[in-house]
C-alpha positions in Angstrom: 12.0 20.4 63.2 14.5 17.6 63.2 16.8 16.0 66.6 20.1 18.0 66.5 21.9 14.7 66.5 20.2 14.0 63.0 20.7 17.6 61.8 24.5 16.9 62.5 24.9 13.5 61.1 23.6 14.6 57.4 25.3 17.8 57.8 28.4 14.9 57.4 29.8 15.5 60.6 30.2 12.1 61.1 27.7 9.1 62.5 25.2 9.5 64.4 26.9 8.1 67.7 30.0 10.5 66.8 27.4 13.4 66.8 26.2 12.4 69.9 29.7 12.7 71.5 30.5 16.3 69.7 26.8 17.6 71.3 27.4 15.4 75.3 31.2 17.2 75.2 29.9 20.7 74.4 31.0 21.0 70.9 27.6 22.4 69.4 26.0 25.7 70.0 22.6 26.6 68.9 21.6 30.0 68.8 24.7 30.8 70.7 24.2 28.4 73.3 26.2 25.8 74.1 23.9 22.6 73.5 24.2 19.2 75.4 21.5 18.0 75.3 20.4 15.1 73.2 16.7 15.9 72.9 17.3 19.1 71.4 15.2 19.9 68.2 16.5 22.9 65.3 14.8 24.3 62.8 17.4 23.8 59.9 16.0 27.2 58.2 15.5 29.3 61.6 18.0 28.2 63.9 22.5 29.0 63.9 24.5 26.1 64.7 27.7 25.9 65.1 30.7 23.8 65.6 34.7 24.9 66.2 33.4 28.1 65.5 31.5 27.4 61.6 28.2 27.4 60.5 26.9 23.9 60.4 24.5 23.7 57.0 22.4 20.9 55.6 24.1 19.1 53.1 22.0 19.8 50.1 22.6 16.1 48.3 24.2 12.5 50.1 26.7 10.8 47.7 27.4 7.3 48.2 30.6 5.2 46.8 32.7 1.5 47.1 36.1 1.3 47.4 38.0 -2.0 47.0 40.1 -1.5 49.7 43.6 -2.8 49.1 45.8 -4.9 52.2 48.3 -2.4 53.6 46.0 0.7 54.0 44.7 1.3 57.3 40.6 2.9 57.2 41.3 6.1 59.5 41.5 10.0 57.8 45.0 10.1 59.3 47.3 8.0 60.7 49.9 8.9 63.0 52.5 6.9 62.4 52.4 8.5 58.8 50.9 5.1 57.0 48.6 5.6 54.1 45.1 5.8 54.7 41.9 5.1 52.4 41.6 8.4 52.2 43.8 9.0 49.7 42.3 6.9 47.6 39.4 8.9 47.2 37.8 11.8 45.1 39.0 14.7 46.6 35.0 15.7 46.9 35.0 12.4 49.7 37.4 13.7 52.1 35.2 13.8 54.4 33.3 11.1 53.6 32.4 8.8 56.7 32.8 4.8 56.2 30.8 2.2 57.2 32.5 -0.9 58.5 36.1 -0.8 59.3 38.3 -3.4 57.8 42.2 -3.9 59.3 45.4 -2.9 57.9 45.9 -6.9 56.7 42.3 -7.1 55.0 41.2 -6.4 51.8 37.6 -5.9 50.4 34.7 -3.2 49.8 34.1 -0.1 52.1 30.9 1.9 51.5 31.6 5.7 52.0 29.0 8.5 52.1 27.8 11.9 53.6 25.0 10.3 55.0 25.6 10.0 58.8 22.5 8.3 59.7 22.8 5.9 57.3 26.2 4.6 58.1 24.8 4.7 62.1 21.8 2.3 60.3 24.3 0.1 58.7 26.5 -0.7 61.4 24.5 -0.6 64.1 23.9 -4.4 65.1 20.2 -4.2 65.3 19.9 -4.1 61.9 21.3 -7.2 61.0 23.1 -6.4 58.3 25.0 -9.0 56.3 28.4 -8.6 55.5 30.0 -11.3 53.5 33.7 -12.3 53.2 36.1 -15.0 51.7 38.7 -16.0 54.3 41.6 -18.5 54.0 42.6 -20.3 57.2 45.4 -22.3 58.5 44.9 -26.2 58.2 41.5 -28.2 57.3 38.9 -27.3 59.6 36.8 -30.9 61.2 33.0 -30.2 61.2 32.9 -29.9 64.9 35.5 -26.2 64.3 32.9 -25.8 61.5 29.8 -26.0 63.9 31.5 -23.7 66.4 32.0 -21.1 63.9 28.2 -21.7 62.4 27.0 -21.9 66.6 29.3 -18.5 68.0 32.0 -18.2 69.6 33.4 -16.3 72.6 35.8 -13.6 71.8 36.5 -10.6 72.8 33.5 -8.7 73.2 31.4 -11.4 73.8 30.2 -14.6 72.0 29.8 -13.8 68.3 26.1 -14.7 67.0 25.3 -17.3 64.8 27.4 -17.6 61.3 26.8 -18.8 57.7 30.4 -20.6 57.3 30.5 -22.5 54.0 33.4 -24.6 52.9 34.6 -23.3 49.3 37.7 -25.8 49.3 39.8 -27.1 51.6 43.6 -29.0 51.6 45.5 -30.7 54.2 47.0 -27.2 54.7 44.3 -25.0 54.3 40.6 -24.1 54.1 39.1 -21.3 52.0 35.5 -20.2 53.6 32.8 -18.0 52.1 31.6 -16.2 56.2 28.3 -14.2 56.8 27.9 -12.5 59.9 25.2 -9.6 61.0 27.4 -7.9 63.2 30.7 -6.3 63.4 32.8 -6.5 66.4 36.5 -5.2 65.8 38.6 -8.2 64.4 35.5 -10.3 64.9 36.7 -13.2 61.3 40.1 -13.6 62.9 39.1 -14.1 66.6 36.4 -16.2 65.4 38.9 -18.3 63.3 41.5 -18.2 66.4 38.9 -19.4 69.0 38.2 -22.7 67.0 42.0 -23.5 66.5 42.9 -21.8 63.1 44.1 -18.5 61.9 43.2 -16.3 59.5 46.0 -15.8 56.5 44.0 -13.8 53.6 40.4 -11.7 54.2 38.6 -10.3 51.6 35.1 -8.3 52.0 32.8 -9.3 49.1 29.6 -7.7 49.9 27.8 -5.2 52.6 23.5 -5.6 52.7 23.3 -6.3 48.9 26.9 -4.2 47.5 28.8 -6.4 46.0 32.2 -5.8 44.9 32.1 -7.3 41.1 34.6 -6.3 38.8 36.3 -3.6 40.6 39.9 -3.6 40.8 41.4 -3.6 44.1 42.4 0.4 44.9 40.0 1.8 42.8 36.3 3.3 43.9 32.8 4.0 42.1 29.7 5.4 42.9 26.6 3.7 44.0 23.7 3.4 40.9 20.2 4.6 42.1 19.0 1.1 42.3 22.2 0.1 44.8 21.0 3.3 46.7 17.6 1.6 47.3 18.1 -1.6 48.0 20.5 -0.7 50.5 17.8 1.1 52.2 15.2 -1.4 51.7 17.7 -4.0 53.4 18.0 -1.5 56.3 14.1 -1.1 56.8 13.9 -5.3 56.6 16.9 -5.7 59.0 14.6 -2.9 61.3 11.2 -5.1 61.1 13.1 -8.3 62.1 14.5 -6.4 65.6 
């Protein structure tokens, strides 16, 4: 027996918060019942469920793949103002992939997709204490008290960001280049950041998510994740766990 919410999440009906919403607005019917309760356990091989009117079944194998997104796309599965999505830069076998970790239209960098709801719900969920690194270029030559702000937290919206690595790859009169790690993931969190000491934001680039790195892979393209990238992204998830 396994939680309906987990059934649904590697089923790849999204994460496991989204799941939660589809079985609370009485999406899911078990045994044709209509199911809102979280608690509910299924039997994958005994029990029916359904959603808009299909068969929900086990996914069989999870896939995982990078993409190095490219500035311009928006990360949604449609769009409707009719701009391209990242979704079309996929396998046509990741359609309905889920992502983990949004990045905006103006941002460019690596997006993990995969099948594997409760993974991605592990990966961005802030308890976990994931790292997520990024190369950001900023307005102006940051002072080490702006530096100690961004290292400290800052409010934004959302609330005050928790504490940074910010590490100074070069700076000008004109600009500063920084190498950011942050554990969480709030939406525009890098720019507000930047904004709230002073500076803006003028070029973001994701280079890693837990230990994915990007390497050599051009910008618009994707590949898939080798076994050992599979388990060290786990293993990062279980240490982020034992540090809550």
């Amino acid at each position: 027996m396994v939680r309906l919410n987990r059934f649904l999440a590697e089923a790849g009906l999204g994460s496991r918060r989204k799941v939660e919403s589809l079985i609370t607005e009485g999406k899911i019917s078990v045994n044709g019942k209509v199911c809102q309760d979280l608690a509910t356990q299924v039997d994958p091989d005994k029990d029916e469920v359904i959603f808009e009117g299909k068969p929900v079944a086990p996914r069989l194998e999870f896939y995982y793949l990078v993409l190095n997104k490219p500035t311009g796309i928006v990360v949604t599965r449609s769009d409707e103002q009719g701009r391209a999505t990242v979704y079309s830069l996929l396998p046509n076998f990741a359609r309905n992939a889920v992502y983990a970790g949004r990045l905006d239209k103006n941002s460019e960098g690596l997006l993990l997709f995969t099948n594997d709801g409760d993974m991605v719900n592990r990966l961005t969920h802030p308890t976990f204490h994931v790292e997520k690194v990024y190369k950001a270029e900023v307005s102006g030559k940051l002072n080490k008290f702006q530096l100690d702000q961004l290292r400290g937290g800052v409010e934004i919206e959302g609330g005050k960001t928790r504490p940074a690595g910010i590490f100074v790859n070069s700076q000008t009169d004109s600009s500063t280049t920084l190498k950011i790690v942050i554990t969480e993931g709030k939406k525009r969190q890098i720019r507000l950041m930047v904004e709230a000491v002073g500076s803006k934001v003028r070029h973001l680039k994701r280079l890693q998510f837990g230990p994915l790195k990007l390497k050599d892979l051009p910008t618009g393209s994707w590949r898939m994740l080798t076994p050992g990238e599979i388990k060290a992204l786990k293993v990062s998830i279980d240490k982020g766990f034992k540090r809550q």
